[in-house]
C-alpha angles and dihedrals in degrees: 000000000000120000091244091052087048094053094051098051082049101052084048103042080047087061086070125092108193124056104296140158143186112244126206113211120197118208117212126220090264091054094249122127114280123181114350112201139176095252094187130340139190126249098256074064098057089040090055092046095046096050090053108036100019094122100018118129096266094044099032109152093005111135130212100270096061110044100095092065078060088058121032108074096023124112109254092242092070093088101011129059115261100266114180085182082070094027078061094046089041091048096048100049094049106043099029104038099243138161121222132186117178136173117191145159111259100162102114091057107038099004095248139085102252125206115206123200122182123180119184116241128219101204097113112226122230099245110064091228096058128083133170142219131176119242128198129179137183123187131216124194098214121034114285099220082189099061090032100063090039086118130137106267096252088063091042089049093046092053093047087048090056101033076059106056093035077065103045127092092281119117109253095245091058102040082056092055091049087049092051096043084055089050092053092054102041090047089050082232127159089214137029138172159132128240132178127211130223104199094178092058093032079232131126142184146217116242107172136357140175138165135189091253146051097267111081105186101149092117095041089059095041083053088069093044116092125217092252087073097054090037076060087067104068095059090049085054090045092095101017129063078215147339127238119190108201108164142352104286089063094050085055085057098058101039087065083064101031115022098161097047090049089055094067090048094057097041081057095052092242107158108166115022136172128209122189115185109220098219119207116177092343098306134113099245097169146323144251103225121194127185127205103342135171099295081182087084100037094150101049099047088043083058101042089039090055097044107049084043081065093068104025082066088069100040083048095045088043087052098053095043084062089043089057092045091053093045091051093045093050109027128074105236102207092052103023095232122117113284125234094258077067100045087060096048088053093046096056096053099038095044079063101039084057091042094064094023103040110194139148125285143136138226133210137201116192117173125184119245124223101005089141084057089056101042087044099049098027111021147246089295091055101045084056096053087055086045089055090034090053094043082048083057095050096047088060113043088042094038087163114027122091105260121192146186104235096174141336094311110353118091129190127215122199113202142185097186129115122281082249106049096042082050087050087056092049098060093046078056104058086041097062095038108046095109109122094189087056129350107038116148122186102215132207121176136169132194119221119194108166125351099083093223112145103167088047080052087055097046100051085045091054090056105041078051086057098054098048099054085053094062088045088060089038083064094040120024099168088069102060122123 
């Protein structure tokens, strides 16, 4: 650039207040957004850098006085990370005139909310492929709601709308699907949905899903995804509040980070995509996922996506705490099967749901033999991992059926199935479980047809269980507790 270009970019980039820079933006041959560089920049820009990168590995023993020769010149990404969120903002600013006011979380990156503002600048540059707009930027350490709710009254409309309906009588899970079916249709998208992640067990679940057509297989294509793939994700949301993937240059952007993860994009035909991270705590908990929207409106859908993701973080977050606390007053934590305050609960429902509604089921009690043997001689350790290995057993063989830990080692199963195939099951039981070294259940099971009599079901179980267990001691009386 010519030093009278220069001086005029200075004397305007020096009205601003507030940290601000010229940026060059190339255009490439294709008409994408090449190198973007701070062209010029005041000196509340040059404070705020310096505060931020003075003694870092690329400006180590550089002063004051010359760290706007550091900056001025260089591409953006020196210091920063390569962003194409802000490359777009930049680009379109700059080439299309365009004025741009965003508010996003940036917390996790630099530890402040960051408010980006980007005017487009008239003074031509002296290489045709190069334009420039002006950015300026302030931080806030805690969220500004004033600044963050500064949005055009459609989008302000859209996220009421859905704030509402995620509080109204509704479940959750179907409130969710309503609020995704809206965002479809409002983001002109083929595909839209929420997912969790459960990075202690590398799982992670569908919440919501919906698509413009009949065909809903969301689920279906997230099924053949692993958990790798989505783990991918975090790093990708490390240095970005999003990322939008418009065209195919940006595709092209990401596959170079996350090639695997770009490949199911592409054997699914996704060609434009945004993916917005929910944040609790810090922590990524999930994610809004959105597949081939209206890239027309680019603008408007990046800022309400941002924004109602904003709030779904803490429904979603709120969701999964009470999830937490149902799985932990229901389920036994050492096995994994339901505990004996659930199968109360259960009983007593169900005991009333067959009194009025008599059908068929049948009812188990298999109690471990010999458990005090294996605490006594092995240990306590070693009594649990028969107790886990046992309840694994069970899972397996009454996949469907509702299993529970009734005591210490006795465990209940609840089942609907035929007289023949629950018969069928008892018999793969006691054949997995006939060590008597180890795995040994004493069984006790009664078929129900009609009465309609759970807790009498319960009761001749728990006695055919009993004598069993008493010609198991009768075989083998060193092992008696």
């Amino acid at each position: 650039m010519t030093n009278e270009t220069y001086n005029h970019l200075k004397t305007l980039v020096n009205q601003s207040p507030i940290p601000s820079a010229i940026m060059a933006v190339e255009k490439n041959s294709d008409g994408g957004c090449g190198e973007v560089r701070f062209a010029v920049i005041n000196e509340a820009f040059k404070r705020s850098y310096y505060d931020m990168f003075a003694g870092t590995e690329n400006d180590a023993n550089i002063g004051y006085d010359d760290f706007e020769k550091r900056i001025e010149g260089q591409l953006y990404s020196v210091h920063l990370p390569k962003e194409p969120n802000f490359e777009d903002i930049c680009f379109r600013s700059a080439w299309n005139g365009e004025f741009i006011n965003t508010y996003v979380d940036t917390t996790r990156m630099y530890g402040f909310w960051t408010q980006d503002i980007l005017n487009p600048i008239v003074e031509k540059s002296d290489d045709p492929n190069i334009s420039f707009c002006q950015f300026s930027y302030t931080l806030n350490k805690e969220m500004d709601t004033g600044k963050f709710a500064n949005v055009s009254p459609d989008i302000a409309s859209f996220v009421i709308k859905s704030c509402l309906e995620l509080r109204n009588e509704h479940k959750f899970l179907e409130s969710m699907e309503i609020v995704t079916k809206d965002i479809l249709e409002y983001t002109g998208s083929f595909a839209a949905s929420t997912l969790t992640i459960d990075k202690e067990f590398r799982t992670y679940d569908i919440l919501s899903s919906s698509v413009a057509d009949t065909e809903n297989r969301t689920r279906q294509i997230f099924a053949e995804i692993p958990y790798e793939i989505v783990e991918s994700w975090e790093k990708l949301v490390k240095v970005t509040n999003s990322i939008i993937i418009k065209d195919e240059h940006d595709m092209s952007q990401i596959e170079e980070k996350a090639p695997d993860w770009v490949k199911t994009l592409k054997d699914n035909n996704v060609t434009s995509l945004c993916l917005v991270p929910f944040i609790h705590s810090g922590e990524v908990i999930g994610y809004l996922y959105i597949a081939n929207f209206d890239t027309n409106h680019l603008v408007r859908i990046k800022e309400t996506i941002e924004l109602i993701s904003f709030f779904l973080s803490s429904e979603v977050a709120n969701y999964l705490f009470l999830q937490r606390l149902e799985y932990l007053s229901n389920v036994d934590m050492l096995t994994g099967v339901f505990n004996r305050n659930c199968m109360n609960v259960n009983v007593d429902e169900l005991a009333l749901k067959l009194e009025f509604n008599p059908k068929p089921f049948n009812v188990a009690f298999c109690d471990l033999n010999g458990l005090k043997t294996i605490n006594d001689t092995g240990g306590h350790d070693q009594g649990d991992k028969l107790l886990v290995y046992a309840a694994n057993v069970l899972k397996e063989v009454f996949p469907t059926d509702k299993i529970y830990r009734a005591g210490g080692d006795e465990f209940t199963v609840i089942s609907f199935d035929t007289e023949k195939d629950f018969e069928e099951k008892i018999k793969r039981l006691r054949e997995k479980a006939s060590d008597p070294e180890w795995l040994h259940f004493a069984i006790g099971y009664y078929h129900d047809s009609d009465s309609g009599n759970l807790r009498l079901a319960m009761r001749y179980a728990d006695e055919r269980m009993y004598k069993d267990k008493d010609k198991f001691y009768e075989q083998y009386p060193d092992r008696r507790r």
